[in-house]
C-alpha positions, 0 to 999 in steps of 0.5 A: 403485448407482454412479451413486448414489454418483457423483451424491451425490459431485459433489453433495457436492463442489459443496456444499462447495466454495460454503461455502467462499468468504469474504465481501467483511467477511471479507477487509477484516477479514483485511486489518485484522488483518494491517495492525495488526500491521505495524511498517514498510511502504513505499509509491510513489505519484505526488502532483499539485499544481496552483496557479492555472494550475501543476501539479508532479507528483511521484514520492512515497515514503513509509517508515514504522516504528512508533512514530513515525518515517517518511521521506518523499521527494518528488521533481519529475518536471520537474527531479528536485529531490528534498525529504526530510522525515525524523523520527526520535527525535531529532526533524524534519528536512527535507532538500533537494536539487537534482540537478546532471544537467541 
């Protein structure tokens, strides 16, 4: 009898344990939900710009707040010139900046 009820517990527990898993829609659908009701988010990444024969690499940081203001900060990895582009409600604005560390 024990061997029964074991049995049919591990049975049991193996059963529920593969219904609980969710699919790849599932967890893309939790994401959305979860990225629509954000009011700010910040992300890094790194930006390549290639001209004919030139590349400039760029370390790039991006600052968002519902509605409609955001921040964006590009700076070249070869000389740290740094370049902000900044909107706000009073309106676009793009900032310049050459570092004097040489």
């Amino acid at each position: 009898m024990k061997k029964i009820i074991i049995l049919g517990t591990i049975i049991l527990t193996l059963f529920l344990t593969g219904c609980g898993k969710k699919e790849m829609d599932d967890i893309v659908g939790d994401l959305e939900k979860k990225i629509s009701n954000l009011t700010t988010y910040q992300i890094e990444g790194d930006l390549q710009i290639t001209n004919n024969d030139d590349t400039y690499n760029y370390d790039v940081l991006i600052s968002h707040e519902k509605p409609n203001k955001y921040r964006v900060s590009l700076t070249n990895i070869a000389n740290e010139h740094e370049q902000i582009i900044l909107k706000n409600d009073e309106g676009v604005y793009v900032i310049t900046h050459q570092s004097t560390q040489l």
